[in-house]
C-alpha positions in Angstrom: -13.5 173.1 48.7 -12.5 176.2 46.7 -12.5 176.6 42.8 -9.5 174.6 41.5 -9.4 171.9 43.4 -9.5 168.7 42.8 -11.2 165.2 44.3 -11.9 161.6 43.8 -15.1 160.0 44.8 -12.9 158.4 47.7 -12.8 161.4 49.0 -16.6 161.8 50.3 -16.9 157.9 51.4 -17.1 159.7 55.2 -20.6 160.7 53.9 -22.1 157.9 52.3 -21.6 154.4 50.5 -19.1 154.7 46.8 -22.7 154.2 45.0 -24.9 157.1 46.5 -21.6 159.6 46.3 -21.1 158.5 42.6 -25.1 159.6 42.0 -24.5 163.1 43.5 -21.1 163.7 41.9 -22.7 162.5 38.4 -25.5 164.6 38.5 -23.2 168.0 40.1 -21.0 167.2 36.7 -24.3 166.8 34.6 -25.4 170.5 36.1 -21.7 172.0 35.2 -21.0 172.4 38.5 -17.9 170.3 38.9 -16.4 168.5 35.9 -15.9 165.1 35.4 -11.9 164.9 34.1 -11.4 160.9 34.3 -13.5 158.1 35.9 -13.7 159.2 39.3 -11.5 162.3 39.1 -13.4 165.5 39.3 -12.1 168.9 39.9 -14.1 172.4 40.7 -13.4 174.6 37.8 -12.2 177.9 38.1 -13.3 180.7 35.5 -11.8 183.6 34.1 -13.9 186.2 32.6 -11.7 188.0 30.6 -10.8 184.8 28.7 -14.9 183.5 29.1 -14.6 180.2 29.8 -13.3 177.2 32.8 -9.3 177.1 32.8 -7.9 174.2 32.4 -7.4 171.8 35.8 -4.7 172.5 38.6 -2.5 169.4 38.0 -1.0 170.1 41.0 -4.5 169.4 43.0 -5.0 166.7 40.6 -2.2 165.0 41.7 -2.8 165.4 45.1 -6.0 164.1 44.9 -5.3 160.9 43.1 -2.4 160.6 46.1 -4.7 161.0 48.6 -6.8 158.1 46.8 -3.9 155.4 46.6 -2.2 156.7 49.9 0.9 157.8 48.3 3.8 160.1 49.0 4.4 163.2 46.1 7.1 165.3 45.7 6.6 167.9 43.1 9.7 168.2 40.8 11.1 170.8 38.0 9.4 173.7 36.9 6.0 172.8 38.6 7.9 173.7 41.9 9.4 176.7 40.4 5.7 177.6 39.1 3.9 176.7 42.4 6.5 179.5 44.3 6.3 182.1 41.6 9.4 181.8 40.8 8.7 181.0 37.4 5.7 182.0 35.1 6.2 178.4 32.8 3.0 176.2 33.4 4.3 172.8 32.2 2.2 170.8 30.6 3.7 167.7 32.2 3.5 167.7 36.0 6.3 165.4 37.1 6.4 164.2 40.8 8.3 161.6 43.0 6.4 159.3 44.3 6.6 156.0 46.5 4.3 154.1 44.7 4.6 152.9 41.1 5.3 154.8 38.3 2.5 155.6 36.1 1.0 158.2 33.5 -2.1 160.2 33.5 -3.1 162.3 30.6 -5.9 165.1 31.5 -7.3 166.6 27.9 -3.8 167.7 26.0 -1.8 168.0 29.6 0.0 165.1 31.8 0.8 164.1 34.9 3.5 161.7 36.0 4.2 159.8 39.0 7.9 158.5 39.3 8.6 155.8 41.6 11.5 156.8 43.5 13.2 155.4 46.8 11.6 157.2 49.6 14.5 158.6 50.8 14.3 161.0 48.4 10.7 161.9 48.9 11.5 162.5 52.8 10.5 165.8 52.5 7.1 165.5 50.1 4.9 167.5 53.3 7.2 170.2 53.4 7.6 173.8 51.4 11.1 173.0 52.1 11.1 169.6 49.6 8.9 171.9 46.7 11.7 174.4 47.3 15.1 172.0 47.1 13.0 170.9 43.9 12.8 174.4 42.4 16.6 175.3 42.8 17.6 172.0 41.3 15.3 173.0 38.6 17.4 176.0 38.2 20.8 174.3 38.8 24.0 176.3 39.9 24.4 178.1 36.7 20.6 178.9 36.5 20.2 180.7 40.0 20.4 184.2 40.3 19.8 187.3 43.2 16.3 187.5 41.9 15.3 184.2 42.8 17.2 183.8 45.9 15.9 187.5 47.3 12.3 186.3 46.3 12.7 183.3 48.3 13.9 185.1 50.8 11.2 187.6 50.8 8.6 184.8 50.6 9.3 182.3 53.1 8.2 182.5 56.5 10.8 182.1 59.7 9.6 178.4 60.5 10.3 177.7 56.6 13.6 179.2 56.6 14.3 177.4 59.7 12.9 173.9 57.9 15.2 174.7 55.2 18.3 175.3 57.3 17.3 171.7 59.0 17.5 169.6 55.9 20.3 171.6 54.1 22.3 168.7 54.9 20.8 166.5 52.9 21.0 168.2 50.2 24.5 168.4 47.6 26.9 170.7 48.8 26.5 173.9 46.2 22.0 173.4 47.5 23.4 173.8 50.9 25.4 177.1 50.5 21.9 178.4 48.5 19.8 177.6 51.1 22.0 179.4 53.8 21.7 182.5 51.6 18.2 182.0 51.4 17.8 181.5 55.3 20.5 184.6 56.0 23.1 182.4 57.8 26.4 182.6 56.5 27.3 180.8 53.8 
């Protein structure tokens, strides 16, 4: 595990019983290690020197962590998608996601996370850049998409991605299909 990301005790059961991985991750947070954001929710700070101190938790690993935990399907929504591609320098400070599970909020220090319970039809696509993607340009909407966006999507993805894309195009709305064909280079 690299700095920034983020784990629940659940995650080490593999190497030992809930109480004796509780005592090492207690004492890791008490040495400034790792830090302790909720009850059972840690992450691995990363630091930046020019600011001199921890930034603040990747909610995006956050929220895949506490998934993970509760077996769960997430789909990242809005401008977190658009952030997590670069195609937008807003951090949010509400992560929204789709989820199949129940709806429910977490607040980490002055930021949120939010799980919406959705049918999972539309979460079809939660393990795929493709899904994070569809997310981002409905973030955008028609109006909101421009050549910038589009060329850096095309720029970024990778063949197999553009070929994901060009796969579940039909399921998105009409106007997302035509985008996603420009992305891809197919004709539109």
């Amino acid at each position: 595990m690299g700095r920034g990301s983020a784990f629940m005790r659940h995650d080490f059961l593999d190497l030992g019983n809930i109480d004796a991985v509780a005592k090492v991750l207690t004492r890791l947070s008490s040495d400034k290690i790792i830090r302790r954001l909720k009850p059972g929710l840690f992450d691995f700070p990363r630091f930046n020197r020019k600011l001199g101190g921890e930034l603040s938790p990747d909610l995006d690993q956050l929220a895949k962590a506490i998934a993970r935990k509760n077996g769960l399907r997430i789909q990242v929504t809005g401008a977190q998608a658009a952030n997590l591609l670069g195609l937008s320098t807003q951090v949010p400070a509400q992560a929204i996601y789709l989820t199949d599970g129940p709806s429910k909020r977490i607040k980490i220090g002055n930021r949120e996370i939010v799980f919406r319970h959705v049918e999972p039809r539309r979460i079809r696509m939660s393990k795929s850049k493709s899904g994070i993607v569809m997310e981002a340009l409905k973030y955008f909407g028609q109006d909101g998409l421009n050549n910038k966006i589009i060329d850096t999507l095309r720029r970024e993805l990778t063949g197999r991605e553009k070929r994901q894309m060009l796969k579940d195009a039909d399921k998105a709305p009409a106007w997302l299909g035509k985008v996603i064909r420009q992305i891809t280079g197919e004709a539109a």
